[in-house]
HTML snippet that shows the backbone in 3Dmol.js (N, CA, C, O; Angstrom):
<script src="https://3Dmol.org/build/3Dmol-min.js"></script>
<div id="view" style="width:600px;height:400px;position:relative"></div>
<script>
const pdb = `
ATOM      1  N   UNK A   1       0.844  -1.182   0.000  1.00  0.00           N
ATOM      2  CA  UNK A   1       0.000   0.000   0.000  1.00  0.00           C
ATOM      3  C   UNK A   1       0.887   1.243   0.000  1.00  0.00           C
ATOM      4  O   UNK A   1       2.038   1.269   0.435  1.00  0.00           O
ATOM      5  N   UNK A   2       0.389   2.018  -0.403  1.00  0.00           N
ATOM      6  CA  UNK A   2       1.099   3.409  -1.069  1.00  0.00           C
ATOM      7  C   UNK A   2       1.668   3.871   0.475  1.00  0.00           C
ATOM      8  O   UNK A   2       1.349   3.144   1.415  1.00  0.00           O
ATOM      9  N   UNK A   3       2.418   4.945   0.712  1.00  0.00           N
ATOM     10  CA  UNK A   3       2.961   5.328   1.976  1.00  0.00           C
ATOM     11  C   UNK A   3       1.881   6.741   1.931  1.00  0.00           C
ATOM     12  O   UNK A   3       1.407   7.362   0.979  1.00  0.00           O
ATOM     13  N   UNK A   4       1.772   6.883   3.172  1.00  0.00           N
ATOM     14  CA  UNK A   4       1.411   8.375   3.731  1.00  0.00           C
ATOM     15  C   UNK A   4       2.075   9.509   4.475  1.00  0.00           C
ATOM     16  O   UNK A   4       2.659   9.278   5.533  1.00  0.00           O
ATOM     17  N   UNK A   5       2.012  10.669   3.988  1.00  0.00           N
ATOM     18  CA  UNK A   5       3.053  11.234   4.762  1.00  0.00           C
ATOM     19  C   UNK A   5       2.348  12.132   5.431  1.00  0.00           C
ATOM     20  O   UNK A   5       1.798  12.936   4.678  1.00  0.00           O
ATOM     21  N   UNK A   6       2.141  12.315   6.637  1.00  0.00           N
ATOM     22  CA  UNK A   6       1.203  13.191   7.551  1.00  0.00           C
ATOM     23  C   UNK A   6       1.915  14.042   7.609  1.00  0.00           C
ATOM     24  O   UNK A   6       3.017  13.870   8.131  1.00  0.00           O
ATOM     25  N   UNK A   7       1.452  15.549   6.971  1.00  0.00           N
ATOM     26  CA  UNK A   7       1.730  16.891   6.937  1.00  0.00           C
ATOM     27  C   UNK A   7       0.852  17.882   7.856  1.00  0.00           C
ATOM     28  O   UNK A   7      -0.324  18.224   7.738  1.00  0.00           O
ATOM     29  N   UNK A   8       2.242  18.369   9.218  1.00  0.00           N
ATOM     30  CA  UNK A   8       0.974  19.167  10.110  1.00  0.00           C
ATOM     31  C   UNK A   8       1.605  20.775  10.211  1.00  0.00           C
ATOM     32  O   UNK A   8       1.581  21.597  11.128  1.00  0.00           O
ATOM     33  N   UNK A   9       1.966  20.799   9.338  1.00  0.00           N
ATOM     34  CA  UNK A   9       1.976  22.656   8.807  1.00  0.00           C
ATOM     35  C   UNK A   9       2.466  22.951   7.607  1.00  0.00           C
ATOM     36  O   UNK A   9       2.960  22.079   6.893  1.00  0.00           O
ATOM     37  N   UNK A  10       2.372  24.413   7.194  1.00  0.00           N
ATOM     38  CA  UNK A  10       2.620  25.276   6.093  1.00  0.00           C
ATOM     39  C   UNK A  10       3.658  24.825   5.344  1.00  0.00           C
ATOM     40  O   UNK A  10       3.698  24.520   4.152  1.00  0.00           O
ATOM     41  N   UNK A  11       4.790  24.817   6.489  1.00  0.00           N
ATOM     42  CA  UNK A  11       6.179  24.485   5.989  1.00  0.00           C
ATOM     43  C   UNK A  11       6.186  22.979   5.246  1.00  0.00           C
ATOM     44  O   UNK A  11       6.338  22.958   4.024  1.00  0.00           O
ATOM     45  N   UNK A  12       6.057  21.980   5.829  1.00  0.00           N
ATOM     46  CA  UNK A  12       5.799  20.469   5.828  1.00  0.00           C
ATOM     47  C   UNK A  12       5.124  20.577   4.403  1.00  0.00           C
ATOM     48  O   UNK A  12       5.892  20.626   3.442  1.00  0.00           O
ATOM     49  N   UNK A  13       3.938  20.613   4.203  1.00  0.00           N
ATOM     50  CA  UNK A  13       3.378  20.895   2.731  1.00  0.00           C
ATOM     51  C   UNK A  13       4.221  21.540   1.943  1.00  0.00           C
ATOM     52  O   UNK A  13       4.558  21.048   0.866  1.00  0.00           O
ATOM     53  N   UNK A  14       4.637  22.623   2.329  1.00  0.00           N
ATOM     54  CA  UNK A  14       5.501  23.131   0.792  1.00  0.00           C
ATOM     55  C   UNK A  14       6.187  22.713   0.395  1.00  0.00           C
ATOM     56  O   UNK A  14       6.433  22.674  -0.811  1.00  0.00           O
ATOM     57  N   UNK A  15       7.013  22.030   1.634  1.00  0.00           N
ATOM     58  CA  UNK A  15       8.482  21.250   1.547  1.00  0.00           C
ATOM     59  C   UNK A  15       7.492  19.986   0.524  1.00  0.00           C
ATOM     60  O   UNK A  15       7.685  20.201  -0.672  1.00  0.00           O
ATOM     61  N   UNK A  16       6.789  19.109   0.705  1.00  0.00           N
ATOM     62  CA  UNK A  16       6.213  18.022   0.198  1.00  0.00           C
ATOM     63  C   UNK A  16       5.646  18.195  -1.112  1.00  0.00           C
ATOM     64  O   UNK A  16       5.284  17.205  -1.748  1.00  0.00           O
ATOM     65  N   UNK A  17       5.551  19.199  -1.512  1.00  0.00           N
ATOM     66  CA  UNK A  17       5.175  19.288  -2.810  1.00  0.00           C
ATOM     67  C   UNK A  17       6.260  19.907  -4.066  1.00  0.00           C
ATOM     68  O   UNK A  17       6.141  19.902  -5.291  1.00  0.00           O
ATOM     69  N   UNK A  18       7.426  20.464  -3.099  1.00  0.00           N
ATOM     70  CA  UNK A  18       8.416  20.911  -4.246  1.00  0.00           C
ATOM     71  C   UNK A  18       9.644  19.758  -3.698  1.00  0.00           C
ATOM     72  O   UNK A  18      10.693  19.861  -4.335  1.00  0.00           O
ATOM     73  N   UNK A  19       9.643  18.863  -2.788  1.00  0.00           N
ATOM     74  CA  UNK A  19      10.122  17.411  -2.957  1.00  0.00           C
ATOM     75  C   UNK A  19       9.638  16.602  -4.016  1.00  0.00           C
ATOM     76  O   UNK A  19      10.451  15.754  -4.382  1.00  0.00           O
ATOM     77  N   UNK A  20       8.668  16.611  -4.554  1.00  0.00           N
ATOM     78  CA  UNK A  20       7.840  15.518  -5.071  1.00  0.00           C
ATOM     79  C   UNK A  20       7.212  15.994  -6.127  1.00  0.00           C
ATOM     80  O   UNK A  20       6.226  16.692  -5.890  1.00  0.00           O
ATOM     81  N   UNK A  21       7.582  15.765  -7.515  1.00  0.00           N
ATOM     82  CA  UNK A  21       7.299  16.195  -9.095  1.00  0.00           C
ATOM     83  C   UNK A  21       5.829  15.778  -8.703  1.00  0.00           C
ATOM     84  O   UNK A  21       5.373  16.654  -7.968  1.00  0.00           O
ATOM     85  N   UNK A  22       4.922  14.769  -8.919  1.00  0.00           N
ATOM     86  CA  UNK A  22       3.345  14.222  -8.492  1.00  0.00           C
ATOM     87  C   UNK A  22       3.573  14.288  -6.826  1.00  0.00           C
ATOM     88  O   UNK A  22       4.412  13.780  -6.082  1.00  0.00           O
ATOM     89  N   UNK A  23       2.729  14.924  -6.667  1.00  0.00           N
ATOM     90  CA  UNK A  23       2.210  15.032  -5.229  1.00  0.00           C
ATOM     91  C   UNK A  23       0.510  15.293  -4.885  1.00  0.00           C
ATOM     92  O   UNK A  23      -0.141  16.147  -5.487  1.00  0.00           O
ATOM     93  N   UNK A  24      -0.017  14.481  -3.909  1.00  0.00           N
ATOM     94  CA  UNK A  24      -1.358  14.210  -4.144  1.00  0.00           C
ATOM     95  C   UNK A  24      -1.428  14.889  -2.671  1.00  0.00           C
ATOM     96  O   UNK A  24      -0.612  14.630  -1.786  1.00  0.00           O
ATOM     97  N   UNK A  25      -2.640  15.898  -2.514  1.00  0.00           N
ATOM     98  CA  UNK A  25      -2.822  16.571  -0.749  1.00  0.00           C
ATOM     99  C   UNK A  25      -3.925  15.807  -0.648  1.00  0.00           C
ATOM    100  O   UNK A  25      -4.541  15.751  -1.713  1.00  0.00           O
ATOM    101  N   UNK A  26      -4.336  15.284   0.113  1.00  0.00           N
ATOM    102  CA  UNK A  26      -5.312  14.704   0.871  1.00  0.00           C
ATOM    103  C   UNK A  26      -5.703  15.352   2.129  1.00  0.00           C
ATOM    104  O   UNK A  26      -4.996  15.343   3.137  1.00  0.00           O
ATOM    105  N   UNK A  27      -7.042  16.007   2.025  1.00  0.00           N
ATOM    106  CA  UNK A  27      -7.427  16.829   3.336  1.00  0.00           C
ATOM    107  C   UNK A  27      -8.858  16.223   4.051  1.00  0.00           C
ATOM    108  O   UNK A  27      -9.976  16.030   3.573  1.00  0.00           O
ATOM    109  N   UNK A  28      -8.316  16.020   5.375  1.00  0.00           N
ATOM    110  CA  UNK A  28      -8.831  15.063   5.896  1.00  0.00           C
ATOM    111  C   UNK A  28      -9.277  16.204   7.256  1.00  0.00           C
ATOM    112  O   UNK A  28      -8.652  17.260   7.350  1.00  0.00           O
ATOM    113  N   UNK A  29     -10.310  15.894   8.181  1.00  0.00           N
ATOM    114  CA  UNK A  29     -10.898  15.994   9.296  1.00  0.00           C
ATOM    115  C   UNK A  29     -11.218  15.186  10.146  1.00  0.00           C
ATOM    116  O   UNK A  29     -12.045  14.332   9.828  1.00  0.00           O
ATOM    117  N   UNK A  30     -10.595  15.199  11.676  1.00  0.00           N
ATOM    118  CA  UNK A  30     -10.866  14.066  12.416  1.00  0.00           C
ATOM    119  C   UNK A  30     -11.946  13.293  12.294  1.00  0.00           C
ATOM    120  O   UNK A  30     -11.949  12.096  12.010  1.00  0.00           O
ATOM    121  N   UNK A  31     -13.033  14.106  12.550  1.00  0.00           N
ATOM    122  CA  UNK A  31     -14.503  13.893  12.751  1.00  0.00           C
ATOM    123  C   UNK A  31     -14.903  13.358  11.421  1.00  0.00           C
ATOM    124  O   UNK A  31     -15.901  12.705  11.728  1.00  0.00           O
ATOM    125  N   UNK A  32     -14.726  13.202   9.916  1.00  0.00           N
ATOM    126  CA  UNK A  32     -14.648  13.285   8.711  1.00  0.00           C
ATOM    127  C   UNK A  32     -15.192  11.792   8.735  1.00  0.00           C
ATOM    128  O   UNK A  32     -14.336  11.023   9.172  1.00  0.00           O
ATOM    129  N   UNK A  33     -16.575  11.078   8.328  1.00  0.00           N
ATOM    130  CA  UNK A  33     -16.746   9.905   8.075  1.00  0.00           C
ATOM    131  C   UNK A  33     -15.958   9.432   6.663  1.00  0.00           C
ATOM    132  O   UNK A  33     -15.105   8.598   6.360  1.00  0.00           O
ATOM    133  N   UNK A  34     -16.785  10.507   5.955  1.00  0.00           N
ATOM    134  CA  UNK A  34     -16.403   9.851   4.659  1.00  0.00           C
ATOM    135  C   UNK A  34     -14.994  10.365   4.119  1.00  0.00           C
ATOM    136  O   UNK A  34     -14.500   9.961   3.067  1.00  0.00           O
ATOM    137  N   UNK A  35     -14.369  11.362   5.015  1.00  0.00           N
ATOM    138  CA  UNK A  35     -13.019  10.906   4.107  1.00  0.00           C
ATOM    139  C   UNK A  35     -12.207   9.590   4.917  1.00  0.00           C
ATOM    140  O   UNK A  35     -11.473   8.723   4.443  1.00  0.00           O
ATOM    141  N   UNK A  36     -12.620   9.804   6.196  1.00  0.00           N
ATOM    142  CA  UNK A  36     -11.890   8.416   6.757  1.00  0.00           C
ATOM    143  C   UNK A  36     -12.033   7.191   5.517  1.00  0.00           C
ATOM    144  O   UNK A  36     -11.178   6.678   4.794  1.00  0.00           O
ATOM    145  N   UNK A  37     -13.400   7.000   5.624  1.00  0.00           N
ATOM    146  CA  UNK A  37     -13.735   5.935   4.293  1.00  0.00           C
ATOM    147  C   UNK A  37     -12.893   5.949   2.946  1.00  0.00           C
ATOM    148  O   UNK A  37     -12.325   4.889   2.680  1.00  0.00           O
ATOM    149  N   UNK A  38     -12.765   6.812   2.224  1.00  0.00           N
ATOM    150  CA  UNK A  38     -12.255   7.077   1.002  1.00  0.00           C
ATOM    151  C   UNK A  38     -10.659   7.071   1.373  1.00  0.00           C
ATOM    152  O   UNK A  38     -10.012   6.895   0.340  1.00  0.00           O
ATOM    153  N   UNK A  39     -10.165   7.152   2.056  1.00  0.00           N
ATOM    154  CA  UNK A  39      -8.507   6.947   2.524  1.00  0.00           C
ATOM    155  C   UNK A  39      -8.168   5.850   1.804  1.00  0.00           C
ATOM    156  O   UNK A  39      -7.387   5.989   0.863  1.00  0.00           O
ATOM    157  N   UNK A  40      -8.687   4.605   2.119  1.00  0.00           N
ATOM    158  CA  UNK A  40      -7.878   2.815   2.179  1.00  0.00           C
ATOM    159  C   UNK A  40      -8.348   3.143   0.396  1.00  0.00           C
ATOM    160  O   UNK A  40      -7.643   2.707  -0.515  1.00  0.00           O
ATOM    161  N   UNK A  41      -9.529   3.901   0.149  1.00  0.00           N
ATOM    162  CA  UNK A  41      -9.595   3.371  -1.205  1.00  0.00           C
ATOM    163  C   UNK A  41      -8.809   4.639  -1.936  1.00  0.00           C
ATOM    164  O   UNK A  41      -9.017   4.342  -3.112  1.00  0.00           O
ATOM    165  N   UNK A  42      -8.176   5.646  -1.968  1.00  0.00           N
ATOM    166  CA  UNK A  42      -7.077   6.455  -2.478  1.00  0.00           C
ATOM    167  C   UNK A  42      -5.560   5.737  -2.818  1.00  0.00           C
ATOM    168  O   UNK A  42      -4.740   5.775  -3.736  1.00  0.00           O
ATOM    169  N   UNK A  43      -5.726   4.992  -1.366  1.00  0.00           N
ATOM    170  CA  UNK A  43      -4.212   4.858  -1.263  1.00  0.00           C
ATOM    171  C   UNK A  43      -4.189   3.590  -1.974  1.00  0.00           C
ATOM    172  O   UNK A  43      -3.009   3.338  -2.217  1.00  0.00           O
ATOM    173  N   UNK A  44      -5.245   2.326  -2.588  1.00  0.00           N
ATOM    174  CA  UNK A  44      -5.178   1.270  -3.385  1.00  0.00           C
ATOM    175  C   UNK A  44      -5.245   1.542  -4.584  1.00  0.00           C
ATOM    176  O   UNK A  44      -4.697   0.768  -5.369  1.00  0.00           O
ATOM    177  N   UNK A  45      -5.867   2.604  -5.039  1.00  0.00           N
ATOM    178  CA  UNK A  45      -5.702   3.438  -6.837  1.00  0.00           C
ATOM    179  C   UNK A  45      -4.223   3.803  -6.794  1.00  0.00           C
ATOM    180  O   UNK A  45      -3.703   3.147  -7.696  1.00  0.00           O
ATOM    181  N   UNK A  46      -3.280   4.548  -6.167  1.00  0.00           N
ATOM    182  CA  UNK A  46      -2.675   5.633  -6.391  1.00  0.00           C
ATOM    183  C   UNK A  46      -1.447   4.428  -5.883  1.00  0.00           C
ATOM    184  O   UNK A  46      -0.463   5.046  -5.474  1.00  0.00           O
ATOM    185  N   UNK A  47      -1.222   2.784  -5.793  1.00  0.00           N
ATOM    186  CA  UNK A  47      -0.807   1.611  -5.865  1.00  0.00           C
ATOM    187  C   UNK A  47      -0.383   2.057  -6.952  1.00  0.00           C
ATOM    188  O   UNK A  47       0.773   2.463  -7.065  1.00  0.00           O
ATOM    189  N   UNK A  48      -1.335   2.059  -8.039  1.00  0.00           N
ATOM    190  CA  UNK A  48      -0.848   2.002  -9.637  1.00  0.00           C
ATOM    191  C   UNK A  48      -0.394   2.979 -10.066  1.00  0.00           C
ATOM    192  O   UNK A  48      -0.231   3.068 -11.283  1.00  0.00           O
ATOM    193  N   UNK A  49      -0.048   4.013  -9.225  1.00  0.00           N
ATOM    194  CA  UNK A  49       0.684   5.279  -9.834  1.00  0.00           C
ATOM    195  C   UNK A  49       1.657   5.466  -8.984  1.00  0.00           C
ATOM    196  O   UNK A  49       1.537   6.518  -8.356  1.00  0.00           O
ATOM    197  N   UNK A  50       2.440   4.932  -8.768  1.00  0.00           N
ATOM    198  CA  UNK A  50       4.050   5.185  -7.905  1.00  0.00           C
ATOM    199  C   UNK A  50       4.668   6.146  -7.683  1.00  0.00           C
ATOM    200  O   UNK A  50       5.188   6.345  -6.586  1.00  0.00           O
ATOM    201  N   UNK A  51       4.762   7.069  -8.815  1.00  0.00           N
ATOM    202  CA  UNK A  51       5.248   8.232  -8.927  1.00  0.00           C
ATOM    203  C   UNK A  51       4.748   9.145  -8.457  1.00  0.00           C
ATOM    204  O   UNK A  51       5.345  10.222  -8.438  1.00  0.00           O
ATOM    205  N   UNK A  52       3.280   8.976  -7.841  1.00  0.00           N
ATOM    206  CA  UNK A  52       2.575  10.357  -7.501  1.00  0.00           C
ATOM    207  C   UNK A  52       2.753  10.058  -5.569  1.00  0.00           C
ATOM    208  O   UNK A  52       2.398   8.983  -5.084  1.00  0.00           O
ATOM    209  N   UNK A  53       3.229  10.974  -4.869  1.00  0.00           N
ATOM    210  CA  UNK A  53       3.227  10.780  -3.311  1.00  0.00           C
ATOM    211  C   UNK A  53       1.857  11.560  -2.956  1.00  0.00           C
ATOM    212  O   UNK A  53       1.253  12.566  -3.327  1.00  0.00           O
ATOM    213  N   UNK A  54       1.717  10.500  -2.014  1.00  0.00           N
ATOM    214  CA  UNK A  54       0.447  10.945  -1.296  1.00  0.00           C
ATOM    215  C   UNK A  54       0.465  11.932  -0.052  1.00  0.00           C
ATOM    216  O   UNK A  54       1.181  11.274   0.703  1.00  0.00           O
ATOM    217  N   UNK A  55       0.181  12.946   0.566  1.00  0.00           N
ATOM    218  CA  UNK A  55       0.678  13.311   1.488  1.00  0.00           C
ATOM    219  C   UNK A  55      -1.315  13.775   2.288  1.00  0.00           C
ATOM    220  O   UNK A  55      -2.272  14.148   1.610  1.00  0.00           O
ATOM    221  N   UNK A  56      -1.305  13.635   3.259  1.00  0.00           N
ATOM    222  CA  UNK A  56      -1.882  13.787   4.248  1.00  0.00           C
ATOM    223  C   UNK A  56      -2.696  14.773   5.053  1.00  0.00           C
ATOM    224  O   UNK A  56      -2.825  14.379   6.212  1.00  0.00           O
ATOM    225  N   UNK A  57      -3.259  15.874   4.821  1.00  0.00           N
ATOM    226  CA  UNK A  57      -3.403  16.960   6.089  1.00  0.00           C
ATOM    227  C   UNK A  57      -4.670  16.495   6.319  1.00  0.00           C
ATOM    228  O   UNK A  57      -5.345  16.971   7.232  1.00  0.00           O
TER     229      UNK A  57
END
`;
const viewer = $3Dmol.createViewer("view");
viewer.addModel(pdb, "pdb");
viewer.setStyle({}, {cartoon: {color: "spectrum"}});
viewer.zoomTo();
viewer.render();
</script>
């Protein structure tokens, strides 16, 4: 399964997106049913795309 990189500020994101030619933000909320849900199924698509990093807020 694809890696996640939990980004918890400004800096962290910028740094993560000019690290990483494909970079995917994923914005998430504790309380968040349905993105909790849609997580396991992001990170099994984006399996087939290697090149793109997933990162987290």
């Amino acid at each position: 399964m694809v890696e996640t990189v939990e980004l918890t500020s400004l800096d962290s994101i910028d740094n993560f997106i000019h690290q990483n030619k494909f970079s995917f933000l994923y914005i998430s909320r504790p309380d968040c049913g349905v993105c909790h849900a849609v997580l396991p199924q992001l990170r099994e698509l984006l399996d087939k795309f290697p090149h793109i990093k997933l990162g987290y807020i």
